[in-house]
gemmi code that builds the backbone of each chain (N, CA, C; Angstrom):
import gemmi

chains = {
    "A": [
        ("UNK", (55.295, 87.470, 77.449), (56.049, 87.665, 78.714), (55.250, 87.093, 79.859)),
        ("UNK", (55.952, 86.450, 80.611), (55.178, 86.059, 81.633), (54.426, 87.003, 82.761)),
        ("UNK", (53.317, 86.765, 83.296), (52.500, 87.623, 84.201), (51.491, 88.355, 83.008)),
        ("UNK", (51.755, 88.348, 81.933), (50.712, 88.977, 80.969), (49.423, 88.290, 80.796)),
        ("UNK", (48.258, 89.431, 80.870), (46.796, 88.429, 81.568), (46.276, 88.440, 79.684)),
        ("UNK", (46.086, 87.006, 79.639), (45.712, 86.465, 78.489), (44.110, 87.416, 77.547)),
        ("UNK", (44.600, 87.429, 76.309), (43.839, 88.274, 75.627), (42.298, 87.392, 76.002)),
        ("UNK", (41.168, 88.213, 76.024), (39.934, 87.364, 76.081), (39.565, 86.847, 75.169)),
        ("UNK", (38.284, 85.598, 75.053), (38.139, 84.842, 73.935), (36.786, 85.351, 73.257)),
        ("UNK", (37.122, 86.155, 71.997), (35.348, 86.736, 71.753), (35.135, 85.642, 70.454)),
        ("UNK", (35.177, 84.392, 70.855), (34.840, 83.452, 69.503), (33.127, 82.914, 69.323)),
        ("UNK", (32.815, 83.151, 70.817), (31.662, 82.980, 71.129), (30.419, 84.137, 70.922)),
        ("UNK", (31.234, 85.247, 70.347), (30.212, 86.236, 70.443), (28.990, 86.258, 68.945)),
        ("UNK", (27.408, 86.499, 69.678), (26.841, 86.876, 68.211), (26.305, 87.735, 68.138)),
        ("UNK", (26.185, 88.136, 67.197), (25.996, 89.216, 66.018), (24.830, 89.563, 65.808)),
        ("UNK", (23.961, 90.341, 65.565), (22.641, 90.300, 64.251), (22.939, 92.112, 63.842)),
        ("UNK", (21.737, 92.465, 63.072), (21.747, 93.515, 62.835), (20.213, 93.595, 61.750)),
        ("UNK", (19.696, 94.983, 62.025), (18.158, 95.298, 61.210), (17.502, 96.249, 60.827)),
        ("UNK", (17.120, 96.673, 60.217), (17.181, 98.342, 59.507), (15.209, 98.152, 59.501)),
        ("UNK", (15.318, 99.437, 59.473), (13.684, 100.460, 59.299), (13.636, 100.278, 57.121)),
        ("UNK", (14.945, 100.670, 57.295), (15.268, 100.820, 55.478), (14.993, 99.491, 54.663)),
        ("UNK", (14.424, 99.569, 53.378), (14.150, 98.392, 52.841), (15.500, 98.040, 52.194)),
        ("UNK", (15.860, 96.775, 51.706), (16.803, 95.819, 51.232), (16.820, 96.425, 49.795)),
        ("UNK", (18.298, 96.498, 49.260), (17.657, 96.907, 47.582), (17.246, 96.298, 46.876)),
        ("UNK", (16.482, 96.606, 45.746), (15.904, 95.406, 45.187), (16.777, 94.591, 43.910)),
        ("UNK", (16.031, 93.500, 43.879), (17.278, 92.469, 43.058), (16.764, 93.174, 41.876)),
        ("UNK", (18.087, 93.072, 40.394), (17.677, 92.985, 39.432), (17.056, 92.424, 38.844)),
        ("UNK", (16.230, 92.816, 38.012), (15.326, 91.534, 37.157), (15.976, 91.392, 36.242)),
        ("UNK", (16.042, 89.865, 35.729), (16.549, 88.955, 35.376), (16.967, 89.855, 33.439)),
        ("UNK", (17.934, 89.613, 33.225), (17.892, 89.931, 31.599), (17.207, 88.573, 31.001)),
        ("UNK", (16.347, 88.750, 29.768), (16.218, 88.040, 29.212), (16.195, 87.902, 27.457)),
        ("UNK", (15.666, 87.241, 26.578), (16.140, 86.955, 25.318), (14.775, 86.002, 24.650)),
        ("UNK", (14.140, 86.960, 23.187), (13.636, 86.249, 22.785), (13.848, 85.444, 21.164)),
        ("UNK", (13.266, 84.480, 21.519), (13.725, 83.212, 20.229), (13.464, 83.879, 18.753)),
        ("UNK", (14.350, 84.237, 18.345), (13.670, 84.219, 16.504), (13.814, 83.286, 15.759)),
        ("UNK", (13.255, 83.320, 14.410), (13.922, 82.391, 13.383), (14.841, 82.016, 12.979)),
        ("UNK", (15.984, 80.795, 13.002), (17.168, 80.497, 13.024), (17.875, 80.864, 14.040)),
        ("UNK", (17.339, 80.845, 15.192), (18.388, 81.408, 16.193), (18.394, 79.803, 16.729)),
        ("UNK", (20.222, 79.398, 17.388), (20.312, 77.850, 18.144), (20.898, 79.020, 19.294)),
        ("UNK", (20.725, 77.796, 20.347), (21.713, 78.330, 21.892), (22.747, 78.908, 21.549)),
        ("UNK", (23.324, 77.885, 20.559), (25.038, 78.836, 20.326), (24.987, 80.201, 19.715)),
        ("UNK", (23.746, 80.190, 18.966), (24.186, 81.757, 18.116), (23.850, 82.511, 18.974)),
        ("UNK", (22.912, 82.518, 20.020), (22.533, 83.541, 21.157), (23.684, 83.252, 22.258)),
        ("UNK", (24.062, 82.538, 21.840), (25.185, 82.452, 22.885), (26.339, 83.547, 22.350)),
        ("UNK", (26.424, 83.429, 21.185), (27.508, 84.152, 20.721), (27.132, 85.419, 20.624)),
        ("UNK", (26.075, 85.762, 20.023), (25.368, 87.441, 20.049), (25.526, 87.578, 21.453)),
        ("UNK", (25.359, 86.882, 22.793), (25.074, 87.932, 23.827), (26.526, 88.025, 24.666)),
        ("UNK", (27.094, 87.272, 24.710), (28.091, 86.570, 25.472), (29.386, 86.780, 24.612)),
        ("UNK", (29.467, 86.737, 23.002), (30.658, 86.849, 22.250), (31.308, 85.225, 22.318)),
        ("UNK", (30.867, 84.239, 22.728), (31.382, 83.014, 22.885), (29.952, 81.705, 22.426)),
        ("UNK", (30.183, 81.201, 21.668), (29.019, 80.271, 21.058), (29.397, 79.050, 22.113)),
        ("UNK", (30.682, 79.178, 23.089), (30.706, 77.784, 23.746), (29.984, 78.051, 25.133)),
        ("UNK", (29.342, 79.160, 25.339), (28.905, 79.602, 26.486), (27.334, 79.413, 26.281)),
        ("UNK", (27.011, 78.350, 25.396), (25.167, 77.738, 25.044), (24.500, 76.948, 26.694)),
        ("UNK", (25.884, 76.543, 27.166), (25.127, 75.489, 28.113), (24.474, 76.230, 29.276)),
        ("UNK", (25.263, 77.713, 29.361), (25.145, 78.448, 30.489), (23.235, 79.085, 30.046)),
        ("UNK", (23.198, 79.011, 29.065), (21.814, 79.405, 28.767), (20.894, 78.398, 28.922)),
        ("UNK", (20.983, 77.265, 28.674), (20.588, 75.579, 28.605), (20.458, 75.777, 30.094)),
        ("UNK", (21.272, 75.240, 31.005), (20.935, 75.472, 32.313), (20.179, 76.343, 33.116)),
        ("UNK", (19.998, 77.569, 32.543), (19.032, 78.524, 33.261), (17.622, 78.498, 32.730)),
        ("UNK", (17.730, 77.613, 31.116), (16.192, 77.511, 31.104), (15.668, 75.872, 31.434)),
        ("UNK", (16.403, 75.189, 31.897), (16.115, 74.048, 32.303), (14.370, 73.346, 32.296)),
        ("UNK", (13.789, 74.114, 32.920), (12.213, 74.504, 32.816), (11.341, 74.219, 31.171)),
        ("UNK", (12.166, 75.077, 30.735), (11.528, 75.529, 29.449), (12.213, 74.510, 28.217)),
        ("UNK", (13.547, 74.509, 28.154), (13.771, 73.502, 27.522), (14.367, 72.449, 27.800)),
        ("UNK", (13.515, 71.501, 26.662), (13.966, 69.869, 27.175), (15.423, 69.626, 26.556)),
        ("UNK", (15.365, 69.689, 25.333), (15.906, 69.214, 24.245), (17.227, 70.853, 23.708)),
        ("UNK", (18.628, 71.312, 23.709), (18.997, 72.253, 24.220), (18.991, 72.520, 22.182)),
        ("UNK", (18.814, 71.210, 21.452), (18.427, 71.622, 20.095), (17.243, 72.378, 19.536)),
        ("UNK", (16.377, 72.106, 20.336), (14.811, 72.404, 20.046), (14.911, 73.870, 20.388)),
        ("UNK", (14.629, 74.330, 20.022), (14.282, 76.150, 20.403), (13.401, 76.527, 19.621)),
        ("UNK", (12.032, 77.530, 20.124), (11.326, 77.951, 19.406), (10.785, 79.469, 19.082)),
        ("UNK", (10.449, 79.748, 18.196), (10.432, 81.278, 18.296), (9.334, 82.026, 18.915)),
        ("UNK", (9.660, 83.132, 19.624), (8.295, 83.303, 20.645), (8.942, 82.882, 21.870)),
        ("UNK", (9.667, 81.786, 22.362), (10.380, 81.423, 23.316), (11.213, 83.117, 24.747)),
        ("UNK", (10.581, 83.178, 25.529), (11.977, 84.227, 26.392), (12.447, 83.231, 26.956)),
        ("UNK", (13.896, 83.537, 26.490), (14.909, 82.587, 27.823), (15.147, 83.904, 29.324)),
        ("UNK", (15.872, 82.990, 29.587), (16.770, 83.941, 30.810), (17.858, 84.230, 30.548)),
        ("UNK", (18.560, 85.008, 30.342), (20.304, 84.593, 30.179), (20.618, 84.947, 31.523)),
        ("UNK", (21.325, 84.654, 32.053), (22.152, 84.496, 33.019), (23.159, 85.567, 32.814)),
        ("UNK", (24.193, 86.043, 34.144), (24.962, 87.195, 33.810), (26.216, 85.839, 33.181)),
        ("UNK", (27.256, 87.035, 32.199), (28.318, 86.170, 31.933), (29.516, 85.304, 32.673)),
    ],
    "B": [
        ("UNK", (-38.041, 172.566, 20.064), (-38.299, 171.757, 22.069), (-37.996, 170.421, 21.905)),
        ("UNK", (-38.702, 169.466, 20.996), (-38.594, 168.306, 21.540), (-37.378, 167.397, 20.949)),
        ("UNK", (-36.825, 168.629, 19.706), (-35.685, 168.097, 19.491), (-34.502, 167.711, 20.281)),
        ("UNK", (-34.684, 169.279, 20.839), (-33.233, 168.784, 21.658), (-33.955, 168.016, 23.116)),
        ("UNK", (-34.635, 168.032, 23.267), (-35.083, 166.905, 24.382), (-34.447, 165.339, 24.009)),
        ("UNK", (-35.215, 164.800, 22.753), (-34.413, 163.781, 22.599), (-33.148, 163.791, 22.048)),
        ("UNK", (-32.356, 165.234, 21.381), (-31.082, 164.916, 20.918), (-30.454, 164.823, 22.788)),
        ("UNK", (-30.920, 165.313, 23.897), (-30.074, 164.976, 25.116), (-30.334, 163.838, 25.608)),
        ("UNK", (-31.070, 163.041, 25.189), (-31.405, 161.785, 26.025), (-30.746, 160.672, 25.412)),
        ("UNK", (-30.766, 160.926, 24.068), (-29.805, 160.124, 22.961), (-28.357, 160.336, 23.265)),
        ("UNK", (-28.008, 161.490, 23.565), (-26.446, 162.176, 23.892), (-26.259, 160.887, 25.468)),
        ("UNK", (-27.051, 161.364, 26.442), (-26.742, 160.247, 27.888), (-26.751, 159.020, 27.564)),
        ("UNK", (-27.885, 158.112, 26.223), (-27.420, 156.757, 26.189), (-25.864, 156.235, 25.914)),
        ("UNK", (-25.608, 157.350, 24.678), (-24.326, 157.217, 24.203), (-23.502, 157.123, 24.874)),
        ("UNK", (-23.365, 157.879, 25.847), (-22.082, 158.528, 27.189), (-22.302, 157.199, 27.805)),
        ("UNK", (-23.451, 156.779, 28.348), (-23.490, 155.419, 29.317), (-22.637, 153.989, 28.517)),
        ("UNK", (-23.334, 154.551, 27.364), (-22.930, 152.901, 26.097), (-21.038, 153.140, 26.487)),
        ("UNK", (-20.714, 154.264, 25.773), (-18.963, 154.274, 25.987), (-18.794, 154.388, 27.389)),
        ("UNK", (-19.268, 154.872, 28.490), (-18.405, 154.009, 29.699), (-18.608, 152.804, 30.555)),
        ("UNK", (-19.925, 152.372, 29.900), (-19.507, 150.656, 29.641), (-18.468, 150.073, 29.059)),
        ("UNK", (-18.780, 150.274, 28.006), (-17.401, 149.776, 27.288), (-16.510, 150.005, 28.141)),
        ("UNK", (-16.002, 151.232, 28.052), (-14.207, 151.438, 28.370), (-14.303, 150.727, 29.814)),
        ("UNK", (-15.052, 150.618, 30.840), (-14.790, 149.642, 32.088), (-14.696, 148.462, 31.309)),
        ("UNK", (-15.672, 147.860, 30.498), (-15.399, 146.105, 30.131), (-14.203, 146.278, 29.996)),
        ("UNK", (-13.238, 146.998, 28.957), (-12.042, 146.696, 28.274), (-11.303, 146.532, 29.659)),
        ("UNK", (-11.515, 147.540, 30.219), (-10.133, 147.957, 31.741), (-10.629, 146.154, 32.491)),
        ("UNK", (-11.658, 146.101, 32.998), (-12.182, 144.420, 33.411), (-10.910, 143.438, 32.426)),
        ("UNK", (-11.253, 143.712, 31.421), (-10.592, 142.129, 30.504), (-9.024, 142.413, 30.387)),
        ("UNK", (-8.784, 143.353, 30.645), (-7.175, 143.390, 30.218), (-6.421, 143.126, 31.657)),
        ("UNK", (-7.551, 142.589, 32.713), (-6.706, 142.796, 34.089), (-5.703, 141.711, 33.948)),
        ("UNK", (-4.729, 141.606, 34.322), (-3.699, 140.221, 34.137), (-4.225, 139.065, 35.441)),
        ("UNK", (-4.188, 137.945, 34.653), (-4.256, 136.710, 35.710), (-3.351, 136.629, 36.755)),
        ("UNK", (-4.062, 136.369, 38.128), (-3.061, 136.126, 38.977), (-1.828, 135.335, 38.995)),
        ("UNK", (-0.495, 135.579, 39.447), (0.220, 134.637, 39.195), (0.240, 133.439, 40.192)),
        ("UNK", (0.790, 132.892, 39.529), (0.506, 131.018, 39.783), (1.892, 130.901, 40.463)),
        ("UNK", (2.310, 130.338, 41.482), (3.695, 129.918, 41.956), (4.339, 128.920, 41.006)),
        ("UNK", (5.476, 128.427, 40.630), (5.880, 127.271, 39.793), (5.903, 125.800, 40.614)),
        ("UNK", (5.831, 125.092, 40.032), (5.477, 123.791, 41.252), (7.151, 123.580, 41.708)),
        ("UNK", (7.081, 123.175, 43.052), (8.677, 122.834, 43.553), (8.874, 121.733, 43.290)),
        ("UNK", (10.096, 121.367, 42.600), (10.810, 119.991, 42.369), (11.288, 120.099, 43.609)),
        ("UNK", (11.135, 118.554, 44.863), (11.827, 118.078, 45.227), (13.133, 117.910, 44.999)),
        ("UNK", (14.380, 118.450, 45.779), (15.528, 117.747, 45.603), (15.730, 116.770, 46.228)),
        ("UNK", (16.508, 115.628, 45.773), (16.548, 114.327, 46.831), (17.757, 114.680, 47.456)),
        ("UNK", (17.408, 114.225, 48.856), (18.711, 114.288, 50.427), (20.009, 113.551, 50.055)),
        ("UNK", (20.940, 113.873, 50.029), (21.788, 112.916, 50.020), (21.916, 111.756, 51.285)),
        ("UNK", (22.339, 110.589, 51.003), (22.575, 109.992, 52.518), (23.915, 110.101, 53.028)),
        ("UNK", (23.280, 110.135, 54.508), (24.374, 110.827, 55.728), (23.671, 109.827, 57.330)),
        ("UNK", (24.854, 109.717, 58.041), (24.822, 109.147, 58.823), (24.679, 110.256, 60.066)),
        ("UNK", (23.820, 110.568, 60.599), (23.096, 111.601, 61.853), (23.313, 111.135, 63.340)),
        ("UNK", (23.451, 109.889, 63.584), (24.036, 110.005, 64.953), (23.810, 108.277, 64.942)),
        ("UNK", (25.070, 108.005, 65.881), (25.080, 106.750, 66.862), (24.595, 106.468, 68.139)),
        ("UNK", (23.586, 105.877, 68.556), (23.567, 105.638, 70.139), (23.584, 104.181, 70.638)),
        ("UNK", (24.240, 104.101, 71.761), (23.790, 102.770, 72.769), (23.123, 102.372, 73.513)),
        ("UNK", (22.568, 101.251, 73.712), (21.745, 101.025, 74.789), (21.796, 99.179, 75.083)),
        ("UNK", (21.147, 99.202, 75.349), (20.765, 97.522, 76.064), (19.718, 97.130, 76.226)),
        ("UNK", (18.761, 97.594, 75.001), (17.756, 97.525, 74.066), (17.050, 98.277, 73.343)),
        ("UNK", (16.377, 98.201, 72.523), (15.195, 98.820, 71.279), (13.935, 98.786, 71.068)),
        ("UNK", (13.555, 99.796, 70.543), (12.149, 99.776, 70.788), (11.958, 99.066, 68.863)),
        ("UNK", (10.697, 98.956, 69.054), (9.902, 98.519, 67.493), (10.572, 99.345, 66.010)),
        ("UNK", (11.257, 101.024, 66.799), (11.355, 101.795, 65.714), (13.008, 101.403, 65.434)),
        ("UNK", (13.499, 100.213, 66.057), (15.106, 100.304, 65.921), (15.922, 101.067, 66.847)),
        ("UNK", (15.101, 102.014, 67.874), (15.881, 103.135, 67.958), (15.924, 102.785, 69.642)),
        ("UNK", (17.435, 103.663, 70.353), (17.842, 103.221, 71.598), (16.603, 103.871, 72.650)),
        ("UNK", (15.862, 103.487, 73.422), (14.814, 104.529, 74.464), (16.314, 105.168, 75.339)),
        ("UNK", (16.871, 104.664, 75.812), (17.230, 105.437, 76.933), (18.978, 105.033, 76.980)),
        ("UNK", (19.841, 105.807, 76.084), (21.136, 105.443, 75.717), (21.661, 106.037, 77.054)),
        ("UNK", (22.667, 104.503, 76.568), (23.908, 104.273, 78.134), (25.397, 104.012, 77.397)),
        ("UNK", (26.037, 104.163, 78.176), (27.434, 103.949, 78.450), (28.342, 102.918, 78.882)),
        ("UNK", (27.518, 102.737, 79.651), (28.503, 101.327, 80.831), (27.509, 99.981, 80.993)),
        ("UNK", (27.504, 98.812, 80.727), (26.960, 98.086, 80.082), (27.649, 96.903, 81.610)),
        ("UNK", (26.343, 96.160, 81.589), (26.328, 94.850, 82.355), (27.267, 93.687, 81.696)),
        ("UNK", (28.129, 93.004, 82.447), (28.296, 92.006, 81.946), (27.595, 90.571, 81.351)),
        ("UNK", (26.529, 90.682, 81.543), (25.165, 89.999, 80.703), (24.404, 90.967, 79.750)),
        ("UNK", (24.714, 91.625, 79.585), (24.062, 92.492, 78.836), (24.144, 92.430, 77.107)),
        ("UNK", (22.522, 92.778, 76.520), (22.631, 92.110, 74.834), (23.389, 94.132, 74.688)),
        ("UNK", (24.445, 94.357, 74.025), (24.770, 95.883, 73.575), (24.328, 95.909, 71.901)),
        ("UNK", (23.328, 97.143, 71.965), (22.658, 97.667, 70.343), (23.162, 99.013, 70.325)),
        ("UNK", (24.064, 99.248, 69.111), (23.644, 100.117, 68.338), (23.355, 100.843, 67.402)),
        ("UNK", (22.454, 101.747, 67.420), (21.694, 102.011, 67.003), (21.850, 103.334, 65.754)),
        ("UNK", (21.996, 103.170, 64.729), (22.581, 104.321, 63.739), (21.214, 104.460, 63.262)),
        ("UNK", (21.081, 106.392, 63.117), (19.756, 106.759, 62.580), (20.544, 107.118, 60.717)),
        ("UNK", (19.655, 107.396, 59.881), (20.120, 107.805, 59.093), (19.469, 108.959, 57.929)),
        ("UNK", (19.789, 109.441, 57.328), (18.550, 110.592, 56.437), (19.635, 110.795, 55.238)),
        ("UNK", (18.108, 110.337, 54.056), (18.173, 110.909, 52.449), (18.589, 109.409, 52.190)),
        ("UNK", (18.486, 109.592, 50.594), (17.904, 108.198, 49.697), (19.215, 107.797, 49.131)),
        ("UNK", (19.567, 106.514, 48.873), (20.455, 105.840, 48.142), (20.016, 104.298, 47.839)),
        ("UNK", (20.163, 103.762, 46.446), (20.028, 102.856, 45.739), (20.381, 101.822, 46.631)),
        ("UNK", (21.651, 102.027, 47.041), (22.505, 100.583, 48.046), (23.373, 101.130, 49.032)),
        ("UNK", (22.916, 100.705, 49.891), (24.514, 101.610, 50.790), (24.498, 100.531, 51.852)),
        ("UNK", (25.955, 100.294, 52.101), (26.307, 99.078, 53.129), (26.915, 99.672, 54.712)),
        ("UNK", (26.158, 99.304, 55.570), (26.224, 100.126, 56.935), (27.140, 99.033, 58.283)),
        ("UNK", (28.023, 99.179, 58.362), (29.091, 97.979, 58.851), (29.150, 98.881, 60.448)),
        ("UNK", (29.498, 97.421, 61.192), (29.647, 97.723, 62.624), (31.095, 96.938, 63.060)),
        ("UNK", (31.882, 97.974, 63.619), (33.197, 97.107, 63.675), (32.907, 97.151, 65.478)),
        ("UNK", (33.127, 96.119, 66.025), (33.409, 96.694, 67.470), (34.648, 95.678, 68.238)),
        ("UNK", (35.306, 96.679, 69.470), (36.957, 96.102, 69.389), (36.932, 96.473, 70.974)),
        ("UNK", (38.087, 95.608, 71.300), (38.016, 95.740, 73.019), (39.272, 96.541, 73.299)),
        ("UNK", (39.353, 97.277, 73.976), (40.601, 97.437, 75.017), (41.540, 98.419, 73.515)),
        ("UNK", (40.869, 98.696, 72.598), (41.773, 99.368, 71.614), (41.878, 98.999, 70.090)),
        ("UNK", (42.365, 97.909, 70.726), (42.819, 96.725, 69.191), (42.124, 95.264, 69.377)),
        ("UNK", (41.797, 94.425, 70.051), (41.268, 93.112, 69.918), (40.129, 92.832, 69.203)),
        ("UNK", (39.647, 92.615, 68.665), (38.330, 92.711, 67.814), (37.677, 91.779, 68.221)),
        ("UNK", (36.330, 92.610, 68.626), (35.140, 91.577, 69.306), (34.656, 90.738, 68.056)),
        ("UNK", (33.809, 91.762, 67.150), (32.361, 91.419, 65.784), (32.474, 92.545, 65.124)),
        ("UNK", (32.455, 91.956, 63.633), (32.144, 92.592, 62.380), (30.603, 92.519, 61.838)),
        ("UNK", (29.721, 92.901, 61.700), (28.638, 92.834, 60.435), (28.486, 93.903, 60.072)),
        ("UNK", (27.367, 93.672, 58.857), (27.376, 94.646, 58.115), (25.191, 94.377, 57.548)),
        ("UNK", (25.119, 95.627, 57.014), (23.747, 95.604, 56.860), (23.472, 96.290, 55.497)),
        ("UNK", (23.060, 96.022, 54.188), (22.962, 96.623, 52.829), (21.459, 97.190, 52.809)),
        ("UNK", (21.399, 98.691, 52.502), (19.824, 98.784, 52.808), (20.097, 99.676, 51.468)),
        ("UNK", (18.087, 100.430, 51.295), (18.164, 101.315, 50.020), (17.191, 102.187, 50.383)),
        ("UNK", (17.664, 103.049, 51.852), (16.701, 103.992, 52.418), (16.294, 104.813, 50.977)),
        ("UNK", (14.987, 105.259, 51.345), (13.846, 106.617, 50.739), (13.849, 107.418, 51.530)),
        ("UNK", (14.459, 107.432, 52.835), (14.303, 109.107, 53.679), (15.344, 108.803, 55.061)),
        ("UNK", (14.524, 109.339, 55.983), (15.059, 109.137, 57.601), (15.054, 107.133, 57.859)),
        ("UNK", (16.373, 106.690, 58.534), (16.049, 105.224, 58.935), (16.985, 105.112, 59.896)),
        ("UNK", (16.486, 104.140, 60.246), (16.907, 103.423, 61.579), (17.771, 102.291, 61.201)),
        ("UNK", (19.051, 101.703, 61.644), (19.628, 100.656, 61.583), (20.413, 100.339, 63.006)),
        ("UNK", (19.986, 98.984, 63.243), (20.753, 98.473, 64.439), (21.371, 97.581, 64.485)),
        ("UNK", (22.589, 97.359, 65.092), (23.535, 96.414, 65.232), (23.444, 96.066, 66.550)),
        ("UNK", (23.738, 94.924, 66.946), (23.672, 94.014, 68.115), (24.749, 93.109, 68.400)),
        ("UNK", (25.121, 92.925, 69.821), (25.974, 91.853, 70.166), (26.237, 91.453, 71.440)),
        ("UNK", (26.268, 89.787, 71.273), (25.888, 89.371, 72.858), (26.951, 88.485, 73.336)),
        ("UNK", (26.879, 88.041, 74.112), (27.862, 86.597, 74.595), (27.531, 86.062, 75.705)),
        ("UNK", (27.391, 84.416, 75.247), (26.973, 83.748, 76.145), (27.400, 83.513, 78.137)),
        ("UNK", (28.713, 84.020, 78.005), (29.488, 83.467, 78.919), (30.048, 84.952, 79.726)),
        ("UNK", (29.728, 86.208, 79.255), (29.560, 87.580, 79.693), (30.509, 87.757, 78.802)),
        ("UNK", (30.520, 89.585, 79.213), (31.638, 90.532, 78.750), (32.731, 90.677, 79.776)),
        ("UNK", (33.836, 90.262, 78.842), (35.451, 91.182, 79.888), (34.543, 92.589, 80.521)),
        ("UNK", (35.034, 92.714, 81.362), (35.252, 94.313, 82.009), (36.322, 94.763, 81.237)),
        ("UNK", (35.770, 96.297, 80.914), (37.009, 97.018, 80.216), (36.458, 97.923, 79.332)),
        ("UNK", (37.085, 98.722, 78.677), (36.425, 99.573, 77.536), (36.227, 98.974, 75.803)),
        ("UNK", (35.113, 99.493, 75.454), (34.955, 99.052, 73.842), (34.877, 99.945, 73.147)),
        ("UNK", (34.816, 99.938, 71.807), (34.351, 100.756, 71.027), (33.726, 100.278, 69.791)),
        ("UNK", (32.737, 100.831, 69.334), (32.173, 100.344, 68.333), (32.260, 101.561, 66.838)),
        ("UNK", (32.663, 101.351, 65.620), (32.616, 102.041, 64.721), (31.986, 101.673, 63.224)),
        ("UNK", (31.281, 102.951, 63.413), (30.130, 102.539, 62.267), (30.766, 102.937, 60.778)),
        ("UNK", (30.982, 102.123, 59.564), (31.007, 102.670, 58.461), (30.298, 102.692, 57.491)),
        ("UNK", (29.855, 103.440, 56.514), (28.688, 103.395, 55.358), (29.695, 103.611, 54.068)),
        ("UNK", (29.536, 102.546, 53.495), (30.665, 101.996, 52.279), (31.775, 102.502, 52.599)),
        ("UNK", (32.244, 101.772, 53.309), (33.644, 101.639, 53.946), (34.469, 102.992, 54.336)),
        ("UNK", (33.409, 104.274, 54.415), (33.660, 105.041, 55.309), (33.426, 105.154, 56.680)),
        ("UNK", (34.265, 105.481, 57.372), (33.714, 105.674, 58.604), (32.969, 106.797, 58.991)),
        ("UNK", (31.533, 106.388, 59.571), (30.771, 107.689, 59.807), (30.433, 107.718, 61.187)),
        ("UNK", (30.777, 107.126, 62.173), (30.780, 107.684, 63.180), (30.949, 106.301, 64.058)),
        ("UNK", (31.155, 106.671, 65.638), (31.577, 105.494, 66.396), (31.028, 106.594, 67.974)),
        ("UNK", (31.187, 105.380, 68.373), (30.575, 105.132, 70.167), (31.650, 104.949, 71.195)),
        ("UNK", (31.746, 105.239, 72.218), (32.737, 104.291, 73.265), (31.963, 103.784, 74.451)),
        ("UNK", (32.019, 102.818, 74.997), (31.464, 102.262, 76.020), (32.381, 101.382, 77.105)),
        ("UNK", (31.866, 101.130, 78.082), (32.578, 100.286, 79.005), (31.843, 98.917, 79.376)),
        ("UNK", (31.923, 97.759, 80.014), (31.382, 96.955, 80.625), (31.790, 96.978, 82.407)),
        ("UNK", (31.290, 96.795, 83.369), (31.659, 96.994, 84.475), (31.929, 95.701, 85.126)),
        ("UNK", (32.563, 95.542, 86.049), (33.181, 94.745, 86.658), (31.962, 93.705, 87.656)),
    ],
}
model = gemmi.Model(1)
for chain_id, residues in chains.items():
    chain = gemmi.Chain(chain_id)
    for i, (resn, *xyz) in enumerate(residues, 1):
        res = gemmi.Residue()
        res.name, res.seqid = resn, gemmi.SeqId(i, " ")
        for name, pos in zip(("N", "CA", "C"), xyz):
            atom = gemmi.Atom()
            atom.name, atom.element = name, gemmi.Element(name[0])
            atom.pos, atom.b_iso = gemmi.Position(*pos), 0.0
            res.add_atom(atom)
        chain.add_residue(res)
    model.add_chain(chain)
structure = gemmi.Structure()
structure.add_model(model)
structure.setup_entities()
């Protein structure tokens, strides 16, 4: 309606915010160690229920392994959440 | 004669020997003092204890000298205390002009161990409308308490 005084513009406004309280802490990481005859896919499938879900393990140990065939026992991976 | 001389002197060792004894026994049978049981701590639940404003903070988070009516240059904090322990708890600041317009949202995830301090802040470059605000605090998306303030003309 005309004569109506225009809403103000808070697009410009900032923010922060900061606590005395500590941050919670992150989970530590799940992880997984290598046995005998174990490939990505079968730990893929024991942890995950899906043997096509190897790469997601491959990628988080990037570090550790070169080769996503090579796996050794004694090895901890990381798994990643699903 | 000298019998019963020593049958009485023999008679008093005896008498002394048994009320030795019977004190040792009464001594050893006294019961050990009792011991209090150690107090388990109960842990506090967390609760949100009060909101204040101001137009600044000290080191502890907390408002020195809470106000109401706020400069139009002015940075507005506030300031939520809090008490007792939780794993995660998310502490949100809604604040809104004139009723309904919404200035700023944030929010702050902490994992107090006791009494804490949390502050929210908000500024603008170019001032504040004159008019009334309000700011409302929620801790996981309850609302636990809120403020009202003004900016002056």
């Amino acid at each position: 309606m005309a004569g109506d005084k225009p809403k103000p513009d808070f697009s410009n406004v900032k923010s922060g915010s900061s606590s005395t309280a500590p941050p919670p802490a992150k989970p530590e990481p799940k992880t997984y160690t290598v046995v005998a005859g174990d490939s990505l896919s079968k730990i893929a499938k024991k942890l995950y229920g899906d043997a096509n879900k190897w790469k997601r393990i491959f990628e988080a140990n990037r570090d550790l392994i070169k080769n996503p065939d090579l796996i050794k026992p004694g090895q901890t991976l990381k798994i990643p959440d699903a | 004669m000298q019998h019963s001389k020593r049958f009485g002197r023999t008679l008093a060792l005896g008498l002394g020997l048994v009320l030795a004894l019977v004190s040792g026994c009464q001594r050893s049978e006294a019961p050990p003092p009792a011991t209090a049981p150690a107090e388990i701590p109960v842990p506090v639940p967390f609760a949100v204890k009060g909101v204040s404003l101001g137009s600044s903070i000290g080191a502890d988070k907390r408002v020195a000298s809470p106000i109401s009516v706020f400069a139009k240059s002015d940075t507005i904090y506030a300031s939520v205390a809090t008490e007792g322990t939780s794993p995660s708890v998310t502490l949100a600041a809604r604040w809104t002009y004139q009723g309904d317009q919404l200035v700023s949202e944030s929010s702050q995830t902490i994992a107090p161990t006791g009494p804490a301090v949390t502050e929210f802040h908000i500024a603008k470059p170019d001032g504040w409308p004159a008019g009334s605000y309000r700011v409302e605090i929620s801790a996981n998306g309850a609302v636990a308490g809120s403020q009202e303030f003004s900016v002056a003309e």
